[in-house]
C-alpha positions, -999 to +999 in steps of 0.1 A: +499-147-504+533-130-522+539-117-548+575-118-567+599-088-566+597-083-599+558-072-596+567-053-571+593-033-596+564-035-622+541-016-599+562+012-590+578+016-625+541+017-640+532+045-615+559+061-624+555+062-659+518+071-654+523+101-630+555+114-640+559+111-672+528+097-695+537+112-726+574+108-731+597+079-727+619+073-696+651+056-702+658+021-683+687+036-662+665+063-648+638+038-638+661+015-626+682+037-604+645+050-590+641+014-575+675+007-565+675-026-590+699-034-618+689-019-658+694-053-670+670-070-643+643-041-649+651-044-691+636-085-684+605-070-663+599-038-692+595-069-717+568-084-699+550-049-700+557-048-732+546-081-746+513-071-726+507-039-747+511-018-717+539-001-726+562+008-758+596+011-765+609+038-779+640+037-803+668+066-806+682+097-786+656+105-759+647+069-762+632+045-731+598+034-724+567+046-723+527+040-717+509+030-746+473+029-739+451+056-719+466+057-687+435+059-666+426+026-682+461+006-662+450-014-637+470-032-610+456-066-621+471-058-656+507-053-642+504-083-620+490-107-654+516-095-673+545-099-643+532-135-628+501-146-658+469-155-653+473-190-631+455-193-602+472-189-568+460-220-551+458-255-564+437-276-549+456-310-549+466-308-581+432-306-595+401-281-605+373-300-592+344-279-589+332-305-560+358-296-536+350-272-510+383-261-504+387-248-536+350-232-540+365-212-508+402-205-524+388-198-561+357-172-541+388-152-528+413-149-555+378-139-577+372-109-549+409-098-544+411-101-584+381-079-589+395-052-564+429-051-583+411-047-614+390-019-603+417-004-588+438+023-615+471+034-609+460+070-619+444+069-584+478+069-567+492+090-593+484+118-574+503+114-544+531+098-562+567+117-551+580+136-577 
């Protein structure tokens, strides 16, 4: 199972945002040149965050981005949603059929590794997050 790049910038800008700075915005070039990835790429991955409500935009000199909500409430599975939505990751020929074993055994996994990343806060790794 993979993940695209782009959750993988979503993760470490959120973690960033949560450990280093939660109560002041952080402009796109700094979180870009943190990652090594272009502003304009990052700007398409901040509106995802965004659209998701877990992050805000913030207008004017000292401007950028910043959480919006409690920050011990973020949880990986809300970065991923908002980065890749909500579609399962295996499709069982096409279909949903509760009568196929295959997918009781798919569906039974994605629930578990779904319910890990959503107990899982990024204010655990906050901690141990580089400054």
């Amino acid at each position: 199972m993979k993940y695209s790049k782009a959750t993988n910038y979503a993760l470490h800008t959120m973690l960033h945002l949560v450990a280093i700075a939660p109560d002041k915005p952080v402009g796109v070039q700094q979180l870009a040149d943190k990652q090594g990835v272009s502003p304009t790429y990052l700007s398409k991955i901040l509106t995802k965050l965004v659209k998701a409500g877990l992050i805000e935009s913030v207008s004017g000199a000292g401007g950028g981005y910043q959480l919006k909500g409690r920050r011990e409430d973020i949880s990986f599975l809300d970065i991923i949603h908002a980065v890749e939505g909500t579609a399962s990751l295996f499709d069982c020929c096409g279909s949903q059929d509760s009568r196929c074993a295959i997918h009781r055994v798919m569906l039974a996994a994605e629930n578990a590794m779904e319910q890990k990343l959503k107990e899982t806060k990024m204010i655990e790794l906050a901690d141990a997050w580089p400054r």
